[in-house]
C-alpha positions as CSV (number, residue, x, y, z in Angstrom):
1,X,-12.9,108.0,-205.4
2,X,-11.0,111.3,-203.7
3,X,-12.8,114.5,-205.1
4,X,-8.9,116.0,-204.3
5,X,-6.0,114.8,-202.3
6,X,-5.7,116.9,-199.5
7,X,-4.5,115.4,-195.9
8,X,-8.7,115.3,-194.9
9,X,-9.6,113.7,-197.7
10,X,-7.3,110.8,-198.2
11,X,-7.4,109.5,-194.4
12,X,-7.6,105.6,-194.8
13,X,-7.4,105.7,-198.5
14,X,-3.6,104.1,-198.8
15,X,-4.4,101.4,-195.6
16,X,-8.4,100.9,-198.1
17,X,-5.4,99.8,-201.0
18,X,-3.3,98.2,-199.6
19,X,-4.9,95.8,-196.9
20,X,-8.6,95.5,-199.0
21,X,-6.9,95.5,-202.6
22,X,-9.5,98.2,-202.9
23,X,-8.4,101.0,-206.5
24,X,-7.9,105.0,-205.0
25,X,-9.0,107.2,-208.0
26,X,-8.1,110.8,-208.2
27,X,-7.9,113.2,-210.7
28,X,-4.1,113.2,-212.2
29,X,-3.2,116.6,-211.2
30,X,-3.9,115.5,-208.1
31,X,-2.0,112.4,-208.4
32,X,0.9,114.1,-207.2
33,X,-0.2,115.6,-204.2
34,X,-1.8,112.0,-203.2
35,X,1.8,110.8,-202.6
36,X,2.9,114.4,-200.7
37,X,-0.3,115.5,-199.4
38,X,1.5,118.0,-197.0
39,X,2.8,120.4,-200.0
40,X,-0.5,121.9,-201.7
41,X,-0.8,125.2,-203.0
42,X,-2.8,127.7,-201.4
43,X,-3.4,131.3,-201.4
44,X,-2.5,132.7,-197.8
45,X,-0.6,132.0,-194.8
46,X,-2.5,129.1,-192.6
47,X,-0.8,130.1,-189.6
48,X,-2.7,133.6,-190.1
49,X,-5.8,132.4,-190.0
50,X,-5.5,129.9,-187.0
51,X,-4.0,133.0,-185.1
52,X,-6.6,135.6,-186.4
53,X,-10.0,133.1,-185.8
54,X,-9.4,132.0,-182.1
55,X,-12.7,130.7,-182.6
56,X,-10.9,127.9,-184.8
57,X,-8.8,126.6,-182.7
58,X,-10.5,123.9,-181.1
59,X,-11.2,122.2,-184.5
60,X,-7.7,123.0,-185.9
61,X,-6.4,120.9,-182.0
62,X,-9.1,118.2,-183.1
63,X,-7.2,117.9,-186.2
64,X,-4.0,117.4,-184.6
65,X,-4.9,115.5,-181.9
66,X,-6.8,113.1,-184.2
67,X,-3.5,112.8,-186.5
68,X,-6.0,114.6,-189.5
69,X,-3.0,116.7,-190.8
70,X,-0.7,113.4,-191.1
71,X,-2.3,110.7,-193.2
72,X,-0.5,107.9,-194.8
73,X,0.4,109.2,-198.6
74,X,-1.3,107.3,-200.9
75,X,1.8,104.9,-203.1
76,X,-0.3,104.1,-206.0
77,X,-3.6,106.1,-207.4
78,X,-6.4,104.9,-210.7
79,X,-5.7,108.6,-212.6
80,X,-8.7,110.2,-214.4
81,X,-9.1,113.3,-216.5
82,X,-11.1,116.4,-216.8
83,X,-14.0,114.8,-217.9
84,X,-15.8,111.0,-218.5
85,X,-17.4,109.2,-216.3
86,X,-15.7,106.5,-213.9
87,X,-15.9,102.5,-213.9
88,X,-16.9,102.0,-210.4
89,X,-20.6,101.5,-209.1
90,X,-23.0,103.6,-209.3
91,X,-20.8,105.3,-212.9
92,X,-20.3,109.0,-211.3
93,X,-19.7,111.3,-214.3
94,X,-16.3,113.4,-213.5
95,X,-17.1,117.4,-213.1
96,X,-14.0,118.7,-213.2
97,X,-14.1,121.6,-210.4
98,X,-10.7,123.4,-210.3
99,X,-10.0,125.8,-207.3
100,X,-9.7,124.6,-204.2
101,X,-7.1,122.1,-205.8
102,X,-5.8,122.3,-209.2
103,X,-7.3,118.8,-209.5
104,X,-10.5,118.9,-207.7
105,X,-13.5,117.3,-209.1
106,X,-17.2,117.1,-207.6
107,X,-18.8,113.5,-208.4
108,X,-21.8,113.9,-210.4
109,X,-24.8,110.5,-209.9
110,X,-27.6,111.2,-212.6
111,X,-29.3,108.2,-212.2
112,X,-29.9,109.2,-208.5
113,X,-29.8,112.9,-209.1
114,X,-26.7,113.6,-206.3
115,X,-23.5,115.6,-207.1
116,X,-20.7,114.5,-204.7
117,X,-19.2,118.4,-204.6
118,X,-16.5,117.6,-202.2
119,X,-14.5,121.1,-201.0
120,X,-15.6,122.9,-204.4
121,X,-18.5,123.9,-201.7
122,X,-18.6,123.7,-198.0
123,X,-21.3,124.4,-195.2
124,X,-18.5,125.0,-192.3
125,X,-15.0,126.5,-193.1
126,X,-12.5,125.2,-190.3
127,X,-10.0,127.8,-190.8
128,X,-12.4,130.7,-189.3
129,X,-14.8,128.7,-188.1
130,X,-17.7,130.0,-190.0
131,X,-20.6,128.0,-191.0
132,X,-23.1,128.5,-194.1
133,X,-22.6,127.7,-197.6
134,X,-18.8,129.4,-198.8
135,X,-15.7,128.3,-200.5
136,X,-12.7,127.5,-197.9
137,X,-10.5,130.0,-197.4
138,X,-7.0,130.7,-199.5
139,X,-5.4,128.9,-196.6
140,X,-6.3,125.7,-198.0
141,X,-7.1,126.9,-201.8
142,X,-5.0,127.1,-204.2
143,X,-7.4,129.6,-206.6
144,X,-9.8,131.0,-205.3
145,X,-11.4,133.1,-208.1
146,X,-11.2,129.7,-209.8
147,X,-12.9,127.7,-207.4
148,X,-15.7,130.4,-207.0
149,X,-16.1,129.5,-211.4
150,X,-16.0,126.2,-211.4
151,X,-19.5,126.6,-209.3
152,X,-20.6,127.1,-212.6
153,X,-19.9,123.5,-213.4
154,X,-21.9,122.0,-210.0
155,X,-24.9,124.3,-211.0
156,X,-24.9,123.2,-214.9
157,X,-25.3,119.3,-213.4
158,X,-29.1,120.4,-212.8
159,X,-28.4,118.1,-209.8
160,X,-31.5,118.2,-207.5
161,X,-29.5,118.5,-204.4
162,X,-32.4,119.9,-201.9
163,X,-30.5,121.4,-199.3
164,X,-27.6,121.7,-200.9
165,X,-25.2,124.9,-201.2
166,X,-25.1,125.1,-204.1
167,X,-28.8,126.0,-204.7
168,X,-29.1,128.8,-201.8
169,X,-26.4,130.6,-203.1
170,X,-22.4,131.0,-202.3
171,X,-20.9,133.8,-200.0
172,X,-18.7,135.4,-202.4
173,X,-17.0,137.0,-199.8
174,X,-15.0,134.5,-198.3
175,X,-11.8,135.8,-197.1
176,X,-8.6,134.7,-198.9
């Protein structure tokens, strides 16, 4: 189950497929980027924030080094919609989470009381390096003032999530 098909996110998912026979689920306007997950939208230039957060760096070269930015695209994805709940174990309800990718969705477990929230939230932003509950930066978001709404969606789950971002608050002022 990918939350959204960006290149971190679908790492082993086409090898999972194909050699295991195992289903990739994404949400279908992700669907597309799944199969191209080099071309996503996003707000700002990425090259201006790895130049402007030095800081960065060393997890942007991790990235590289690791092949991160280059995963196999994924040939054949399960689609879902906006809303439902999925047919795998455990029956995550879909919370459809728009923002960070026009197709991102956080996971939501009410039997066990866990949202899966994906990028709609993060603790550490690897563009600038900057740890503490945030959205990611408009170098990898493709709406930002919509990704800061659908945290709307998370919160109206009642998830008890402890620790979680979500419940401490989000730093508005993320730069885009």
């Amino acid at each position: 189950m990918l939350t959204h098909a960006h290149f971190d996110h679908i790492g082993f998912a086409e090898r999972a497929r194909t050699e295991l026979g195992v289903p990739v689920f994404c949400h279908e306007n992700d669907a597309p980027l799944a199969r191209h997950p080099q071309q996503y939208a996003h707000e700002r230039s990425r090259l201006r924030y790895i130049l402007g957060n030095p800081q960065a760096l060393p997890v942007v070269w991790s990235f590289i080094r690791t092949r991160a930015f280059f995963p196999a695209p994924v040939r054949h994805v399960e689609r879902f919609s906006d809303e439902g709940t999925l047919s795998v174990p455990g029956s995550p309800r879909v919370v459809f989470t728009p923002g960070h990718t026009l197709g991102h969705c956080s996971l939501y477990f009410p039997d066990r009381d866990t949202l899966i929230a994906g990028d709609a939230v993060v603790t550490f932003n690897h563009y600038i390096a900057k740890r503490g509950p945030q959205i990611v930066t408009g170098a990898a978001t493709a709406d930002s003032g919509r990704n800061l709404r659908s945290l709307e969606a998370i919160a109206s789950t009642g998830a008890g999530t402890g620790g979680c971002p979500a419940r401490r608050g989000i730093s508005a002022a993320v730069p885009v």
